[in-house]
Backbone bond lengths (Angstrom), bond angles and torsions (degrees), N, CA, C in turn:
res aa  C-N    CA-C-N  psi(-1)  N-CA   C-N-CA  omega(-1)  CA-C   N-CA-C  phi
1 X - - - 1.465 - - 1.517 109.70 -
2 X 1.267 129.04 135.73 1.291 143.58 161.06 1.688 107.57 -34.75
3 X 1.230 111.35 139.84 1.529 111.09 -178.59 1.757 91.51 -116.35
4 X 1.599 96.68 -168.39 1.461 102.93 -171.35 2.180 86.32 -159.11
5 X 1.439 74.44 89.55 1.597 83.66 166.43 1.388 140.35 -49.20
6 X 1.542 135.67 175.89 1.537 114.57 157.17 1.666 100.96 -154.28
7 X 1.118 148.67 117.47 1.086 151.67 -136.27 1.619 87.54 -135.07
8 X 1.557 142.90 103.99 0.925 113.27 147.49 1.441 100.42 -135.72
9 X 1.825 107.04 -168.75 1.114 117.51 -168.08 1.591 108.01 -166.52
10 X 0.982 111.39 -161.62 1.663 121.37 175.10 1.397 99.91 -116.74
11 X 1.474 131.73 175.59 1.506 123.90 -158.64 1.530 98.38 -88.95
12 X 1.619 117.57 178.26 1.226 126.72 -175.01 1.682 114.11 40.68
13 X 1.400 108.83 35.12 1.312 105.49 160.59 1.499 136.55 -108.76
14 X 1.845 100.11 10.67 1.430 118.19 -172.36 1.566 132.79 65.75
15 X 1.406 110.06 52.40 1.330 134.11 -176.43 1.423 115.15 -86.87
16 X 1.712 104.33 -39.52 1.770 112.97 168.51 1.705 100.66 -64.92
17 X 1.276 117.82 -37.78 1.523 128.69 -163.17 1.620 103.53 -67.91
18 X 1.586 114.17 -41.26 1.431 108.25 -173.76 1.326 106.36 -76.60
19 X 1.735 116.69 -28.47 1.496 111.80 -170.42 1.284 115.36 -72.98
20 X 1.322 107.27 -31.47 1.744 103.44 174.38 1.771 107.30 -81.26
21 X 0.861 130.65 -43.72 1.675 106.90 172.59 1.545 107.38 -69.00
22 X 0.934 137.65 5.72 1.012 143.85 165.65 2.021 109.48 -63.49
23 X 1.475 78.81 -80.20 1.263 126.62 167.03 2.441 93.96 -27.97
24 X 1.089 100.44 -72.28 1.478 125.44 -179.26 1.544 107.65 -42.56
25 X 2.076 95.44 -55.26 1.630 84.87 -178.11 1.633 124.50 -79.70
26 X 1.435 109.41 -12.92 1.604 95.94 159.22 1.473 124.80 -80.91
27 X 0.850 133.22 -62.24 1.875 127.05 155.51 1.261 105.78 -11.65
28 X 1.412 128.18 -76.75 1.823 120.11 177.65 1.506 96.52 -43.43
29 X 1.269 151.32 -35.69 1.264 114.31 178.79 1.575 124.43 -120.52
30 X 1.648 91.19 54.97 1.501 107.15 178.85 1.587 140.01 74.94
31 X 1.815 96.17 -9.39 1.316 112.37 168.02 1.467 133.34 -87.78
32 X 1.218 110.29 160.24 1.857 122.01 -153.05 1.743 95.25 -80.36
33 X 1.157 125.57 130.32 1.272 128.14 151.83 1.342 126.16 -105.57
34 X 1.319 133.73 150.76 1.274 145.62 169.13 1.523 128.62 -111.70
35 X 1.115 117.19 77.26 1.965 104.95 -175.34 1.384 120.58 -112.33
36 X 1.214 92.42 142.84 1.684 105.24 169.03 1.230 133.73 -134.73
37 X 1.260 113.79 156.71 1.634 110.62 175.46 1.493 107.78 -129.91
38 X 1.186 100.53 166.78 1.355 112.38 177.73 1.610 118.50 -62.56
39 X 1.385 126.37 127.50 1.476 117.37 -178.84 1.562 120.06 -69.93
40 X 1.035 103.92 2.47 1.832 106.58 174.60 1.472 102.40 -87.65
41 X 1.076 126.39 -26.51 1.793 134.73 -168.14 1.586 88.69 -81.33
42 X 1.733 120.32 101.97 1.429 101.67 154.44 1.615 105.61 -138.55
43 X 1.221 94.78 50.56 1.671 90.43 179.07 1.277 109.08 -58.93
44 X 1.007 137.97 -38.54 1.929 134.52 162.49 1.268 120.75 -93.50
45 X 1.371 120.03 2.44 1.456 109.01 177.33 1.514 91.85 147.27
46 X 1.950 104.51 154.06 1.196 80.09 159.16 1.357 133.44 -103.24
47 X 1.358 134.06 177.85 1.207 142.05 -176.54 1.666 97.84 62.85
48 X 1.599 122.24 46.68 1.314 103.95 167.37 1.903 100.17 -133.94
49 X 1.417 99.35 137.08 1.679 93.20 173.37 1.525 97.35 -100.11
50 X 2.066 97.33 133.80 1.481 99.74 179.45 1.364 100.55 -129.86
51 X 1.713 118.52 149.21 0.986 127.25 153.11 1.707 148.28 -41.75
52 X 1.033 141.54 150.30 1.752 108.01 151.53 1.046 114.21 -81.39
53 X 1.651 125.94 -18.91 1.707 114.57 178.70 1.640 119.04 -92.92
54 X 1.551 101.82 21.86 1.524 121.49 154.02 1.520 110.58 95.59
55 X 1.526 116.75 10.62 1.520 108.60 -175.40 1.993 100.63 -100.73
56 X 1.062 93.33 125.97 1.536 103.97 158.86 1.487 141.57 -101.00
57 X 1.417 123.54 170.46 1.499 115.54 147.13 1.599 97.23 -176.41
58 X 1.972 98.87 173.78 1.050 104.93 -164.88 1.413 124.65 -83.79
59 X 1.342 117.14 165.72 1.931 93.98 168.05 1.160 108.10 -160.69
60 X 1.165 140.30 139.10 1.415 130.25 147.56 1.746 126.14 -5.25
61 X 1.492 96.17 124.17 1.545 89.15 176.68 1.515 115.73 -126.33
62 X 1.445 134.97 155.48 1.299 172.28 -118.55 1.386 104.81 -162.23
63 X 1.655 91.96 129.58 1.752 107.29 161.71 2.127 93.34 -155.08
64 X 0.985 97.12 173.61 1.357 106.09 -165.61 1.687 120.55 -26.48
65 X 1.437 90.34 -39.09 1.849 87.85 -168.54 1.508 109.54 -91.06
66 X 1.675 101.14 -0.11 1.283 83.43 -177.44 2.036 133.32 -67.16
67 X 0.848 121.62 142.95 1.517 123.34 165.47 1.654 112.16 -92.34
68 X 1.144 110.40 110.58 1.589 145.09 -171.19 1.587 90.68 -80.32
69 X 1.632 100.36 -60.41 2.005 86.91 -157.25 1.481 110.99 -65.38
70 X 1.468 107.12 -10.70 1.191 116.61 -163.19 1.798 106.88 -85.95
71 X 1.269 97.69 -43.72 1.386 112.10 169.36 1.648 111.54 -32.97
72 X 1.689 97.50 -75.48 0.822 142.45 -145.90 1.961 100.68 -54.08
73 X 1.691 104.85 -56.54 1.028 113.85 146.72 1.138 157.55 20.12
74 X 2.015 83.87 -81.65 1.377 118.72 -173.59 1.789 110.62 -76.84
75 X 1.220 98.01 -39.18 1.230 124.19 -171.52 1.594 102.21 -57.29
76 X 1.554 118.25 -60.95 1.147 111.28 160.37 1.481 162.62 -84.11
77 X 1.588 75.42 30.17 1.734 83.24 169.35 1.889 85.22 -117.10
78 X 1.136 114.08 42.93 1.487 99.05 162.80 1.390 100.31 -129.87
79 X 1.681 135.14 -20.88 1.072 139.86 -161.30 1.224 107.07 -167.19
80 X 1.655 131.75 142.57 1.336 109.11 144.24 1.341 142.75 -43.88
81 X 0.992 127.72 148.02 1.883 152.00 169.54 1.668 124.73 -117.30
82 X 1.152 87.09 88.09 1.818 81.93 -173.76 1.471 103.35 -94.05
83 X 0.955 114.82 17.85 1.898 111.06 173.06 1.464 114.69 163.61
84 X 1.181 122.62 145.68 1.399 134.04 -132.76 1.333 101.37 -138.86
85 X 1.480 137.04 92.24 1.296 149.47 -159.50 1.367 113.89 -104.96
86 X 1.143 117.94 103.94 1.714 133.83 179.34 1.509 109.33 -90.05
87 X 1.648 128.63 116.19 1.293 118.50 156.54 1.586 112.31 -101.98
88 X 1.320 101.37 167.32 2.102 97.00 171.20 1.492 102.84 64.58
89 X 1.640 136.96 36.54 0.732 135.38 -161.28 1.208 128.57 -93.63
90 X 1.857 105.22 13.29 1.341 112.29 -177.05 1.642 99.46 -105.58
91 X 1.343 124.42 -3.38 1.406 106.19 137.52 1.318 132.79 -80.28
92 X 1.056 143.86 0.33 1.655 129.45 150.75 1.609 102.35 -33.33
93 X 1.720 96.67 147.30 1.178 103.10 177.39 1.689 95.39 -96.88
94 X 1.680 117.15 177.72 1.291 142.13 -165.55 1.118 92.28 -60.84
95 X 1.659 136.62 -54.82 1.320 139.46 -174.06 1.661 135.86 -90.87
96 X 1.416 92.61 14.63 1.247 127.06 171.82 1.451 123.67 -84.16
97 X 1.478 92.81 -56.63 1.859 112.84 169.98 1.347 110.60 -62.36
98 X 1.339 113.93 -22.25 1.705 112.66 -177.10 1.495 116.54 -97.80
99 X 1.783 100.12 -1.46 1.248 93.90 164.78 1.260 115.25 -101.02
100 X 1.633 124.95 -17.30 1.167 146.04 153.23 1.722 119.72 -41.18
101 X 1.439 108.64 -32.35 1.196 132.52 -169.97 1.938 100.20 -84.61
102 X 1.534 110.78 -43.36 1.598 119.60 179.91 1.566 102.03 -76.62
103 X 1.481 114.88 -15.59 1.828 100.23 -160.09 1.844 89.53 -86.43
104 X 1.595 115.98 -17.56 1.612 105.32 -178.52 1.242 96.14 -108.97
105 X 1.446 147.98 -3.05 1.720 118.97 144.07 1.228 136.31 -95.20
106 X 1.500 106.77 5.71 1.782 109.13 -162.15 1.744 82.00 -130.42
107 X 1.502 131.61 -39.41 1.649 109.44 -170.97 1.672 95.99 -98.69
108 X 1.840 124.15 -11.78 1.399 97.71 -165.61 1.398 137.52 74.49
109 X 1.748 93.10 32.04 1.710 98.62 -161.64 1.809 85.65 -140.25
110 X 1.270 127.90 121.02 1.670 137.84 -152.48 1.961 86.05 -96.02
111 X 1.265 100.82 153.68 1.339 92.03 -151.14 2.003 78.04 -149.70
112 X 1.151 100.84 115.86 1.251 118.97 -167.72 2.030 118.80 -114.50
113 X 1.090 91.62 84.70 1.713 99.78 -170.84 1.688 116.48 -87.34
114 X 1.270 132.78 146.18 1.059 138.37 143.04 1.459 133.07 -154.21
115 X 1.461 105.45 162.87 1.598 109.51 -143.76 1.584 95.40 -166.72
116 X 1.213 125.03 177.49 0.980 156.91 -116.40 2.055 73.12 -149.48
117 X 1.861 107.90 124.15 1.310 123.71 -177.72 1.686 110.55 -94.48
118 X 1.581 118.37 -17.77 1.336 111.99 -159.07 1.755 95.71 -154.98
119 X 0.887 117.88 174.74 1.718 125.77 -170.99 1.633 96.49 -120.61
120 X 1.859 110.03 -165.69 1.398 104.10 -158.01 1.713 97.71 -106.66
121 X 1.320 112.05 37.34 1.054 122.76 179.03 1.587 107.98 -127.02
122 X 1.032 104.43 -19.87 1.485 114.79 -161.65 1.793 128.43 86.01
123 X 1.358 113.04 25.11 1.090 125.36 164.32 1.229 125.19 -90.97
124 X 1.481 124.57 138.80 1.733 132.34 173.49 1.806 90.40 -48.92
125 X 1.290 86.21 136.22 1.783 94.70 159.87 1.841 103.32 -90.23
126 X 1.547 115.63 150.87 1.733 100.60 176.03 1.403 120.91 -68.29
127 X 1.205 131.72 -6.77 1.377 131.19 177.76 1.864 108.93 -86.36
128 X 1.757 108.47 -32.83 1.506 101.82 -178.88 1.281 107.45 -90.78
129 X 1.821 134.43 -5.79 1.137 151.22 159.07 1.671 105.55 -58.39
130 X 1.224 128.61 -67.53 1.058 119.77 -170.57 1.523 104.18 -67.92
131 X 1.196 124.21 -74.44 1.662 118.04 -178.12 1.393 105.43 -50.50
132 X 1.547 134.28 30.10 1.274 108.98 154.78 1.867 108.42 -121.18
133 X 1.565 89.21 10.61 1.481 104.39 179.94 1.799 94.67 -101.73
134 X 1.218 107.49 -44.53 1.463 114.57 -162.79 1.602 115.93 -72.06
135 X 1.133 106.60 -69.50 1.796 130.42 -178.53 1.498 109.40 -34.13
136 X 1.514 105.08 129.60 1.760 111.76 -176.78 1.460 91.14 -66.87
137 X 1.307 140.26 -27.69 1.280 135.93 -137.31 1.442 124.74 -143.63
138 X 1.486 136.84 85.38 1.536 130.61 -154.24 1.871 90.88 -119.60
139 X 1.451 90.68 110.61 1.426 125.87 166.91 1.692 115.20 -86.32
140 X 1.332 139.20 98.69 0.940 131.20 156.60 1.496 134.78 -59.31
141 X 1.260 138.17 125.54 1.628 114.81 -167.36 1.725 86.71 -134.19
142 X 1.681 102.45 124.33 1.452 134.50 -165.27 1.523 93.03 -76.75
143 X 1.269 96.93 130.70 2.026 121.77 161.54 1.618 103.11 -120.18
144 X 1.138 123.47 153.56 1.776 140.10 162.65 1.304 96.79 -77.61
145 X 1.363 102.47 140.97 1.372 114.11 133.01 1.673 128.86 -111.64
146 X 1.390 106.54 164.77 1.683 118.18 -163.61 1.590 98.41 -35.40
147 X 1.045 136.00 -33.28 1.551 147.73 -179.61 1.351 126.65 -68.54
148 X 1.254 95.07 -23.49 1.629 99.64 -172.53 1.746 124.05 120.37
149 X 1.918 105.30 -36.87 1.326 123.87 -149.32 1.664 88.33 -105.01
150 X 1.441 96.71 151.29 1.412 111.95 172.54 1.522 118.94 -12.26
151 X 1.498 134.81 89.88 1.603 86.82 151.41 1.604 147.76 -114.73
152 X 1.660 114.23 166.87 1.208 126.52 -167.00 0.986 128.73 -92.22
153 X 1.471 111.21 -44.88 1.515 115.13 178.64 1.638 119.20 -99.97
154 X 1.423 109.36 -177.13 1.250 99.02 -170.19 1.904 91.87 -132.48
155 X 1.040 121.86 140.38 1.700 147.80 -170.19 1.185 133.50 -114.34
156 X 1.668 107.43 79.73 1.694 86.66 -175.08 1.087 111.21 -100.82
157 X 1.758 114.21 164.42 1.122 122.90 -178.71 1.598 113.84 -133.51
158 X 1.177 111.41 -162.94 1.237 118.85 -156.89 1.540 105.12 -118.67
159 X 1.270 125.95 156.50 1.134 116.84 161.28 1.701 149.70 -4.25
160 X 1.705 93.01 -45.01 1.287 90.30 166.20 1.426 120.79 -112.66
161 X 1.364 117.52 10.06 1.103 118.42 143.90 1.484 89.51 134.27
162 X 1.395 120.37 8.56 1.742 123.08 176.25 1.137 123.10 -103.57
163 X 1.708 107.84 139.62 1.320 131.10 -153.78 1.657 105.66 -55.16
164 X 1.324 112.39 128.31 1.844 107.14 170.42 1.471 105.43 -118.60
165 X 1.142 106.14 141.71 1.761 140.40 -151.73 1.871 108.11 -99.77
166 X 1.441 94.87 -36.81 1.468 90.52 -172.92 1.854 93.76 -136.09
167 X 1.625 111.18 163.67 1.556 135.12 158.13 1.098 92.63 130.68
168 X 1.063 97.99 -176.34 2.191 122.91 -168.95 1.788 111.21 -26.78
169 X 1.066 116.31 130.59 1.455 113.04 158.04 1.429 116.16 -46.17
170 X 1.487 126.86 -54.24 1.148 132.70 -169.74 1.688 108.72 -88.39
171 X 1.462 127.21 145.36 1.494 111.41 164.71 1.784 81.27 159.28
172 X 1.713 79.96 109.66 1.096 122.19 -172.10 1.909 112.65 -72.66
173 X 1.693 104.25 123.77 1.478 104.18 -170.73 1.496 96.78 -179.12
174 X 1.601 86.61 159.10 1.951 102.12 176.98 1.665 94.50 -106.39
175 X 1.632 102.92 -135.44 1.286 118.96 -147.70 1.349 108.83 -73.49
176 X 1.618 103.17 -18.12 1.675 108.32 177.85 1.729 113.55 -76.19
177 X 1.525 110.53 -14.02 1.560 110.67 -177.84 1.143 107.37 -116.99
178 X 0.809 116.26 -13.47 2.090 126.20 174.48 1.103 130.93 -108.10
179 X 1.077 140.34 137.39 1.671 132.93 162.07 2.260 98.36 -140.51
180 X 1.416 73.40 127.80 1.596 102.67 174.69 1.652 105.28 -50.47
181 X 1.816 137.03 155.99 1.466 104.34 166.77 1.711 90.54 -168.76
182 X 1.059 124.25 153.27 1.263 120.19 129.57 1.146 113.58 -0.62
183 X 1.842 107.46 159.84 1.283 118.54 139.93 1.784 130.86 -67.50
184 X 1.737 85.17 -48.12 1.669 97.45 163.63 1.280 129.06 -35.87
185 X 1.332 100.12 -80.84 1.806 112.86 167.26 1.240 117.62 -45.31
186 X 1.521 132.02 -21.36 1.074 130.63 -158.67 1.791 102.41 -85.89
187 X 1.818 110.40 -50.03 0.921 111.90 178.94 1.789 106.67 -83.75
188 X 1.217 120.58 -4.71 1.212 101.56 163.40 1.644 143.29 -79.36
189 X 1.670 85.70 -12.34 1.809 107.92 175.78 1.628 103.70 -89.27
190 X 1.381 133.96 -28.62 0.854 130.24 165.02 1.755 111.25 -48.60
191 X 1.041 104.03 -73.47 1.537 110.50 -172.58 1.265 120.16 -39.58
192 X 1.742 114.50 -52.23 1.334 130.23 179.97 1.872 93.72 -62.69
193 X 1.362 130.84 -20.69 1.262 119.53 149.02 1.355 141.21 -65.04
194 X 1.192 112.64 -43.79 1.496 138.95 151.48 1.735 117.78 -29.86
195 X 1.272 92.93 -53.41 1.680 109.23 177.35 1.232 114.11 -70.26
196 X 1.505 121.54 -48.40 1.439 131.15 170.69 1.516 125.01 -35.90
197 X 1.719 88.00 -65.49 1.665 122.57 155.57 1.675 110.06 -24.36
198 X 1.447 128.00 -60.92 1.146 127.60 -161.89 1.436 104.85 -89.72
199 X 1.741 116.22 -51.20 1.275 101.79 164.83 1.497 136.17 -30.58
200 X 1.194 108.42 -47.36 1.634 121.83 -172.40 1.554 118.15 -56.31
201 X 2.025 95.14 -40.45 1.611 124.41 170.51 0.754 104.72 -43.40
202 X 1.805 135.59 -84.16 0.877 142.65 141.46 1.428 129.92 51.97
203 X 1.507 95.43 -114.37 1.605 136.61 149.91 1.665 117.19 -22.84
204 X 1.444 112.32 -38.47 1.644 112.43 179.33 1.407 95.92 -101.67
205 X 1.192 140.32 -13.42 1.480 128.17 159.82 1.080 121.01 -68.27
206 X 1.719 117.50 -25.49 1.562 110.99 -162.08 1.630 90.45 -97.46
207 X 1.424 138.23 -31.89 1.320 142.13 119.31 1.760 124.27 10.16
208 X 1.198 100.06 -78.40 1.450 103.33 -175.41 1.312 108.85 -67.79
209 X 1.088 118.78 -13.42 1.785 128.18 179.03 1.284 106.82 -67.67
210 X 1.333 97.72 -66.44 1.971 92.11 174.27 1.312 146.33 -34.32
């Protein structure tokens, strides 16, 4: 039976990197691939999944309304598809993955996703929420942190390189908006944000007094 993968990780841990050799080792042996990414992801273009160690390619892209099984489908009554490659996969929506979930028990086509498990807060995104309820199969793929030790979460920061606590779930960036981390570090840059945060409070109260 067709499975329904889940590949995630924290950033800079080479998830675009596994999907395209992935991607590579079925083509070397004559089989049909299908990939996509999310259309909000265009740090190189859109509709392109890119590496950091510089290999690309193109794919079909997805944003909320799209219909995948339907796509997906279509696609194969023009060619074979022996596997169905999702990047950025923590934007799929909830009802996306479940159609993702019908294209490997009802078409028989293994459908291999990965994404990013948590946001820069430390929240499930709904697409890595559902495939971590859904997916026959949860693949972890290892990033460092500054320490040495696993990391889990993901950290954005600001310009000068300090941790931010609140804005959009989504907001698109590499090494200048992210840093890979621990859990430790993770909640420890928060805080040392937190503190900042209040200091500043602070400071415009004793301000507005004057």
């Amino acid at each position: 039976m067709a499975k329904l993968y889940f590949y995630y990780a924290s950033m800079n841990a080479g998830k675009s990197t596994v999907l395209l050799q992935t991607d590579f080792n079925y083509r070397e042996r004559g089989m049909g691939t299908m990939l996509w990414t999310a259309g909000i992801h265009d740090r190189s273009g859109f509709g392109v999944i890119d590496s950091r160690i510089g290999i690309q390619a193109a794919a079909e892209t997805y944003g909320p309304e799209t219909d995948m099984r339907a796509a997906i489908e279509a696609e194969l009554k023009k060619r074979p598809v022996h596997v169905v490659l999702v990047d950025e996969a923590q934007f799929l929506t909830r009802a996306q993955v479940f159609a993702l979930a019908q294209v490997c028990d009802e078409l028989g086509v293994p459908v291999l996703c990965y994404g990013l498990r948590t946001d820069f807060q430390g929240n499930l995104f709904e697409g890595s929420a559902t495939l971590l309820a859904l997916a026959d199969k949860l693949v972890e793929l290892k990033a460092i942190c500054e320490c040495g030790r696993k990391a889990t979460m993901n950290l954005r920061v600001d310009a000068e390189g300090r941790a931010v606590r609140a804005g959009a779930q989504t907001e698109i960036g590499g090494n200048d908006r992210y840093i890979a981390l621990c859990r430790r570090h993770f909640m420890e840059r928060l805080k040392e944000a937190e503190a900042r945060q209040l200091s500043l409070g602070l400071a415009d109260a004793v301000a507005a007094k004057r």
